[in-house]
Biopython code that builds the backbone (N, CA, C, O; Angstrom):
import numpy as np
from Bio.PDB.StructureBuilder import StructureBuilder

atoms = [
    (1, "UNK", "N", (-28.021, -26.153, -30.456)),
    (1, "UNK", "CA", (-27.141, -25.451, -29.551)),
    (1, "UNK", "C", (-27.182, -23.951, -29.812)),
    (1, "UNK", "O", (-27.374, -23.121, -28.923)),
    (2, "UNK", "N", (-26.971, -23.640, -31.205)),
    (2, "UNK", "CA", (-27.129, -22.134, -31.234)),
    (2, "UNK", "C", (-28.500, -22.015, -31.203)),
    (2, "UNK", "O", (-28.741, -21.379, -32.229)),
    (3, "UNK", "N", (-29.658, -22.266, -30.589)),
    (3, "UNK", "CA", (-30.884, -21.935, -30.411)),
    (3, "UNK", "C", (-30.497, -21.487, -28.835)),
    (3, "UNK", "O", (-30.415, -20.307, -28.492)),
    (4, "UNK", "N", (-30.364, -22.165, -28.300)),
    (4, "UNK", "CA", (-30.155, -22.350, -26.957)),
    (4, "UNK", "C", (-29.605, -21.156, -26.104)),
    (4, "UNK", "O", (-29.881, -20.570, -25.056)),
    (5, "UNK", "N", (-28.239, -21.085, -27.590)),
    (5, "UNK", "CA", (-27.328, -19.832, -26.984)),
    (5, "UNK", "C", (-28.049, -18.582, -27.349)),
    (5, "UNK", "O", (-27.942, -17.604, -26.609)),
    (6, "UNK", "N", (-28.632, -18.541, -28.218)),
    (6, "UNK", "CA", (-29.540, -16.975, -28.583)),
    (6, "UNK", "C", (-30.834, -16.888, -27.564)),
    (6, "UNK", "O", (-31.263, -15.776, -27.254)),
    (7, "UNK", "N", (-31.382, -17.967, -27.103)),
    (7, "UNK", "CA", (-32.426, -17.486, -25.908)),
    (7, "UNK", "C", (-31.754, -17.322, -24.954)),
    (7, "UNK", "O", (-32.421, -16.623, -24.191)),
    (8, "UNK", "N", (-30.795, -17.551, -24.509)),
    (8, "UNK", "CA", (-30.252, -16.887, -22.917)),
    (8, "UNK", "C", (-29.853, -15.964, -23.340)),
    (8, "UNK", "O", (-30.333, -15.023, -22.709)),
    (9, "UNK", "N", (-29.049, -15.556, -24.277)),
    (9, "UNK", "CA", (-28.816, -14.034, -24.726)),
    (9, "UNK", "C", (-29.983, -12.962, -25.302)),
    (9, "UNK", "O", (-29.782, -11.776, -25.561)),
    (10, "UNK", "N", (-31.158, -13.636, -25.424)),
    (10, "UNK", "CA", (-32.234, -12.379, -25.243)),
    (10, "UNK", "C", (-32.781, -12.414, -23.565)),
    (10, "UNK", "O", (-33.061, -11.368, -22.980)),
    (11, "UNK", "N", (-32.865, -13.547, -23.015)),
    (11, "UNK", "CA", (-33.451, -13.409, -21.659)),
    (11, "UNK", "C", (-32.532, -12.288, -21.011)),
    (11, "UNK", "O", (-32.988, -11.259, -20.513)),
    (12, "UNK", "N", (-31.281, -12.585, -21.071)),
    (12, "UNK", "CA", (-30.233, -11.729, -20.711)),
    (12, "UNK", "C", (-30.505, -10.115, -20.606)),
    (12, "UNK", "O", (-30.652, -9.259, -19.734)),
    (13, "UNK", "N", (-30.481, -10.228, -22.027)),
    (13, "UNK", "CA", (-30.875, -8.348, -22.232)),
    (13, "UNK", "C", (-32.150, -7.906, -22.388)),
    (13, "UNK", "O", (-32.436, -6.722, -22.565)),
    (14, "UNK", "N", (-33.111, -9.008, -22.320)),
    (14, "UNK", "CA", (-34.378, -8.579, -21.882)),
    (14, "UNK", "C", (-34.305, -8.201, -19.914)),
    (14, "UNK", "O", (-34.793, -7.259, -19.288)),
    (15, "UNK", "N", (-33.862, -8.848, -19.655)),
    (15, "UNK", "CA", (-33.757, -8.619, -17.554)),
    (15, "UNK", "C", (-32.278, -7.166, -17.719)),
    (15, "UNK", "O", (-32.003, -6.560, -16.683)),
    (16, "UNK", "N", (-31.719, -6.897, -18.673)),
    (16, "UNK", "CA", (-30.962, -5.806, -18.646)),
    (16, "UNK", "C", (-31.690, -4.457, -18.623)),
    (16, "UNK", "O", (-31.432, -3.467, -17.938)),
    (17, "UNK", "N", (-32.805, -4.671, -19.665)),
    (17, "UNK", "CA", (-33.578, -3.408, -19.887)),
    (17, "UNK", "C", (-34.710, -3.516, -18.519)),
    (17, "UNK", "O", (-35.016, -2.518, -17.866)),
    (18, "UNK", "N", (-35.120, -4.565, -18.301)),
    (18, "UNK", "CA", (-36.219, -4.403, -17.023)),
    (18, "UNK", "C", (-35.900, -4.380, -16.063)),
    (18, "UNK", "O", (-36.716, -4.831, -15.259)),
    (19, "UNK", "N", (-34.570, -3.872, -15.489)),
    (19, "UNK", "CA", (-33.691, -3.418, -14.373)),
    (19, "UNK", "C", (-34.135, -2.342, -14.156)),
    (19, "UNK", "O", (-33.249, -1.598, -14.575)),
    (20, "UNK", "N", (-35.281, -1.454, -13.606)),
    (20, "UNK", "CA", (-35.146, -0.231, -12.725)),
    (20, "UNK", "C", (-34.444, 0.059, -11.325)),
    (20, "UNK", "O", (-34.682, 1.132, -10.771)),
    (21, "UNK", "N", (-33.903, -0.523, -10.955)),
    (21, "UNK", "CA", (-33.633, -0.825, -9.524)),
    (21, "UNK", "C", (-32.656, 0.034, -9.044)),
    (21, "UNK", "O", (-32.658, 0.571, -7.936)),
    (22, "UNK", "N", (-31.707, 0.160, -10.032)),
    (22, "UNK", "CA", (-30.550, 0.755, -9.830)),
    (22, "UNK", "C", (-29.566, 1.291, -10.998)),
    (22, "UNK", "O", (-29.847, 1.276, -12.197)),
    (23, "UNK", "N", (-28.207, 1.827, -10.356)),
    (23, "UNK", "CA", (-27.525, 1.985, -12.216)),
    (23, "UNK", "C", (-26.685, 1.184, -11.830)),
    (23, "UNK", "O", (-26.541, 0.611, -10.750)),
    (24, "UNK", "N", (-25.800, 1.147, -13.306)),
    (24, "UNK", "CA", (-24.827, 0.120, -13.616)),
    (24, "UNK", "C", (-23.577, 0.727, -12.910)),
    (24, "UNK", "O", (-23.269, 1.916, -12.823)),
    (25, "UNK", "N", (-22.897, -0.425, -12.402)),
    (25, "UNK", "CA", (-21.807, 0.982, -12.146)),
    (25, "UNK", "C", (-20.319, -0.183, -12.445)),
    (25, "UNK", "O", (-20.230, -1.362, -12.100)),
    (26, "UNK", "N", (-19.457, 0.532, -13.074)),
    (26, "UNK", "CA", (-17.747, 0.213, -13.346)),
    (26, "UNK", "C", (-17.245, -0.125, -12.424)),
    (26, "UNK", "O", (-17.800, -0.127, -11.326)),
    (27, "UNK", "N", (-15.431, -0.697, -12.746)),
    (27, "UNK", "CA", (-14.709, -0.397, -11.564)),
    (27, "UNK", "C", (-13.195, -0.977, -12.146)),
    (27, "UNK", "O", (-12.821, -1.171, -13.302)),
    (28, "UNK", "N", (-12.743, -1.100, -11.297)),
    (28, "UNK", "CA", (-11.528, -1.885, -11.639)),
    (28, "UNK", "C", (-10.754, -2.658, -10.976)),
    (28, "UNK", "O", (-10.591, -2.306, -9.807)),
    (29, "UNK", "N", (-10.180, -3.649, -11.321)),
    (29, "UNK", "CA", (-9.440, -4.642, -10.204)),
    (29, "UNK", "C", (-8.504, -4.741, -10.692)),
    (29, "UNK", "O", (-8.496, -4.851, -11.918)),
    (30, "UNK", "N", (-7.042, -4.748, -9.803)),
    (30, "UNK", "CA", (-5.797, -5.532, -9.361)),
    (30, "UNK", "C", (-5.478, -6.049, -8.594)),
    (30, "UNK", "O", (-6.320, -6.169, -7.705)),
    (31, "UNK", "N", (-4.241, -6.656, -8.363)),
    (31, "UNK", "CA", (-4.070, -7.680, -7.555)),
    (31, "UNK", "C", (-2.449, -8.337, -8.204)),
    (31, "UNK", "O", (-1.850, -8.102, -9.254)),
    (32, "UNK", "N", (-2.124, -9.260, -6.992)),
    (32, "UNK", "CA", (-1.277, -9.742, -7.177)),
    (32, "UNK", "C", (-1.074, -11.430, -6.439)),
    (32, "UNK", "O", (-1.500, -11.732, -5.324)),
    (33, "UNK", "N", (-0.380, -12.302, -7.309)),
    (33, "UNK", "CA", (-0.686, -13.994, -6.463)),
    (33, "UNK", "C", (1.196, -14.165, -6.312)),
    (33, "UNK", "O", (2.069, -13.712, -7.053)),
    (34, "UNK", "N", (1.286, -14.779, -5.381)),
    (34, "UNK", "CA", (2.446, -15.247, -4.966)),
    (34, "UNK", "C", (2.484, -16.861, -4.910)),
    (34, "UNK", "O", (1.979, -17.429, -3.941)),
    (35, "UNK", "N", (3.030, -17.528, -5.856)),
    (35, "UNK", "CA", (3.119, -19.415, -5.536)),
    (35, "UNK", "C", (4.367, -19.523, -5.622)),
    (35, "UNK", "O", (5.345, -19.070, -6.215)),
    (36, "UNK", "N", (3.855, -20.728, -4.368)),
    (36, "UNK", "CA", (5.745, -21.584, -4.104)),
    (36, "UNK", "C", (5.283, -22.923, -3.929)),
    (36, "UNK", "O", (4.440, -23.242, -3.090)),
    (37, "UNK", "N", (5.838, -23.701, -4.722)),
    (37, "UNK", "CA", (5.540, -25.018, -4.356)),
    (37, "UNK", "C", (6.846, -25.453, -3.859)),
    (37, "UNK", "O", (7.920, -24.992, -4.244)),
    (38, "UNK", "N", (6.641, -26.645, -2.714)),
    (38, "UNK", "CA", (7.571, -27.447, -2.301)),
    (38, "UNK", "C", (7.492, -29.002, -2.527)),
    (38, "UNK", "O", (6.822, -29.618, -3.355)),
    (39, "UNK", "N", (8.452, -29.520, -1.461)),
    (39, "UNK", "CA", (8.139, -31.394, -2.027)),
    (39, "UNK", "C", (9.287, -31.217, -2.322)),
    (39, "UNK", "O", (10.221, -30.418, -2.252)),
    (40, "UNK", "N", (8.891, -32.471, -2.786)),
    (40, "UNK", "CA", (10.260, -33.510, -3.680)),
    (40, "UNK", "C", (10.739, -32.449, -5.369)),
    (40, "UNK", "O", (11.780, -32.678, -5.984)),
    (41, "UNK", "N", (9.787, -31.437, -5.776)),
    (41, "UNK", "CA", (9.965, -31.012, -7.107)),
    (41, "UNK", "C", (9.980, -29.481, -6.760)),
    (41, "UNK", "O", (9.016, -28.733, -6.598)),
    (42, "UNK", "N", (11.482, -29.176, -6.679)),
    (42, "UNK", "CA", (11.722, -27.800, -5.986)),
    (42, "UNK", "C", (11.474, -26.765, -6.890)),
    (42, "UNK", "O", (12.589, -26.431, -7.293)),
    (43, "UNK", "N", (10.378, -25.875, -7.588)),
    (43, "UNK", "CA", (10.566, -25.283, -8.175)),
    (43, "UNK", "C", (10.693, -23.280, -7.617)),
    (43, "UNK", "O", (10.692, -22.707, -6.528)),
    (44, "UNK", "N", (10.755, -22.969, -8.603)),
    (44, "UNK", "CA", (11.359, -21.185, -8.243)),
    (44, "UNK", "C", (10.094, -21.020, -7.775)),
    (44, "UNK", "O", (9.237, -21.880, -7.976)),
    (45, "UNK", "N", (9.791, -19.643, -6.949)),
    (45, "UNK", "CA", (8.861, -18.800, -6.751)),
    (45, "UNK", "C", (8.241, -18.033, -7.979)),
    (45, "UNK", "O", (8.768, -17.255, -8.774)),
    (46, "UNK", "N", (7.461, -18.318, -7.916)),
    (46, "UNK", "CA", (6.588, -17.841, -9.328)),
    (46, "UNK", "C", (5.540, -15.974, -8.676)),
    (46, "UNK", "O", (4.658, -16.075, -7.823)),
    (47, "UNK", "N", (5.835, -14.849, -9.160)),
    (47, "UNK", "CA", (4.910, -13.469, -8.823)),
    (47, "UNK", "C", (4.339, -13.286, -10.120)),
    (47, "UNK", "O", (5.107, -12.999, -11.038)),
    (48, "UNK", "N", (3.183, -13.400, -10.334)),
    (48, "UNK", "CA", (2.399, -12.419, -11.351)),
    (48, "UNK", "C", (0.838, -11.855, -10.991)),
    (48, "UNK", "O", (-0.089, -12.221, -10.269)),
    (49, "UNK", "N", (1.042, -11.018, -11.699)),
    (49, "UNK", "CA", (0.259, -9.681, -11.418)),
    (49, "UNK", "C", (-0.895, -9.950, -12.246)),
    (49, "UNK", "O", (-0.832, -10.609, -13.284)),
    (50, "UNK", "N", (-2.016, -9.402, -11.747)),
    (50, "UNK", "CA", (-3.615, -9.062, -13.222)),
    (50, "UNK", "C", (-3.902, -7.817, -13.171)),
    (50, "UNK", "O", (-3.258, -7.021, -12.488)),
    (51, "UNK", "N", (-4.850, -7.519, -13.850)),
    (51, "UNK", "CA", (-5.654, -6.229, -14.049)),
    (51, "UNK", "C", (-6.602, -6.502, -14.821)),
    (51, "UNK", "O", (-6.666, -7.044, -15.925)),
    (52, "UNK", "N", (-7.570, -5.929, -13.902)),
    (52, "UNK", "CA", (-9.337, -6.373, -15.124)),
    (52, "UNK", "C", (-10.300, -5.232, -14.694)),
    (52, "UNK", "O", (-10.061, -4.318, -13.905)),
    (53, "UNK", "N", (-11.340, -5.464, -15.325)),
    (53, "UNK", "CA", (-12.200, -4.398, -15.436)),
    (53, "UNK", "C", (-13.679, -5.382, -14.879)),
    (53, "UNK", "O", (-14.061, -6.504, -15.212)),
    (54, "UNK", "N", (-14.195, -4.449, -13.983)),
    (54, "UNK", "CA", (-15.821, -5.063, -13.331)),
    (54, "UNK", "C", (-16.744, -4.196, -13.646)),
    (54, "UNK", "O", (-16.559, -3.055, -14.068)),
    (55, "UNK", "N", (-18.071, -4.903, -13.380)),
    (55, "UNK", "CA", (-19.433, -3.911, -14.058)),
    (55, "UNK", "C", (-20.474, -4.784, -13.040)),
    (55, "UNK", "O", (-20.352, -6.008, -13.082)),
    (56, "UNK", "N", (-21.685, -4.101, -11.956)),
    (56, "UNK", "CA", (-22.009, -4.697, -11.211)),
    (56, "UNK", "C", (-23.452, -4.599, -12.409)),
    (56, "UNK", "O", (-22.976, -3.943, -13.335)),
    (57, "UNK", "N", (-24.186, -4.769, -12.595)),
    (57, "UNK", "CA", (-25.554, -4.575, -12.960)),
    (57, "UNK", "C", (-26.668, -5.701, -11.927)),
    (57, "UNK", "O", (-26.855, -6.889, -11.664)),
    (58, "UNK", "N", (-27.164, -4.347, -11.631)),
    (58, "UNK", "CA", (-28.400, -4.890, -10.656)),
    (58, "UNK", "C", (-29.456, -5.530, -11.517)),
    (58, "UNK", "O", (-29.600, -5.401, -12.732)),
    (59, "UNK", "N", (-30.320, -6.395, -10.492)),
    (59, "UNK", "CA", (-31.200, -7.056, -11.516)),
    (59, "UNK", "C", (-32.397, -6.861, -10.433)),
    (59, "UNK", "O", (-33.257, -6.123, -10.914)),
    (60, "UNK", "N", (-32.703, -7.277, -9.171)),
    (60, "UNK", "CA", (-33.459, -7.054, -8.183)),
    (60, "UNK", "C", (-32.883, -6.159, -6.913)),
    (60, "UNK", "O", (-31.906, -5.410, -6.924)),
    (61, "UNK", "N", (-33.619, -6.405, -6.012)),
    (61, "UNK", "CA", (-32.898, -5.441, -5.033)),
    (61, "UNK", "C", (-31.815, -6.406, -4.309)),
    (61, "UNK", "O", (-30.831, -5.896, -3.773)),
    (62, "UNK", "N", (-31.990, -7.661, -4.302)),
    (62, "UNK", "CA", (-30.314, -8.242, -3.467)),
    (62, "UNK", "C", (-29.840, -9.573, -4.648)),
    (62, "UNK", "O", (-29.173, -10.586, -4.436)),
    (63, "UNK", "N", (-30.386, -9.156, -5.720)),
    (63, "UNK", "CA", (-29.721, -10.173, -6.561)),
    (63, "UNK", "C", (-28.826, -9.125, -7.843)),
    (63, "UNK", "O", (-29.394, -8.236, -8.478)),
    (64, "UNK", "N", (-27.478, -9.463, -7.987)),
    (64, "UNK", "CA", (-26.733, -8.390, -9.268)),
    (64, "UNK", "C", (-25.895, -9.322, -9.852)),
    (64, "UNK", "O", (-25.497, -10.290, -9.203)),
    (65, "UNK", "N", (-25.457, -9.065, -11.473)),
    (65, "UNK", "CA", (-24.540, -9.420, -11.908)),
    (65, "UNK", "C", (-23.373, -8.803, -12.180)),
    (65, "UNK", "O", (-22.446, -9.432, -12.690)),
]
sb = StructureBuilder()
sb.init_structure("model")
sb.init_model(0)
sb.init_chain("A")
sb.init_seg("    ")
for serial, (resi, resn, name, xyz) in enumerate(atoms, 1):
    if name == "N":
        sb.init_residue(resn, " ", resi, " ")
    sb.init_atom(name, np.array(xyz, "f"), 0.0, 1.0, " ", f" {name:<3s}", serial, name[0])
structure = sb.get_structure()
């Protein structure tokens, strides 16, 4: 298994470095989810919030991670 996991993690950053295509670029996400469940099991309205961080890296011209 840890064989396994160390060759996708060089294929990985081997296709990181042979990316000419484009640059990497940041970003950031928020957002917010609103749930209400109903039925027979009445519970409260539930609000919570996220915040995360994105990174597009190109790999071909219409394929990116």
């Amino acid at each position: 298994m840890k064989k396994v996991i160390v060759l996708v993690s060089a294929a990985f950053l081997l296709s990181l470095f042979s990316s000419a295509q484009g640059e990497i670029r940041f970003g950031a996400k928020t957002g917010v989810n609103f749930s209400k469940f109903g039925g027979d099991a009445t519970l409260d309205d539930r609000t919570c919030f996220h915040i995360g961080a994105i990174a597009e890296i190109p790999i071909s011209v219409t394929f990116s991670i």
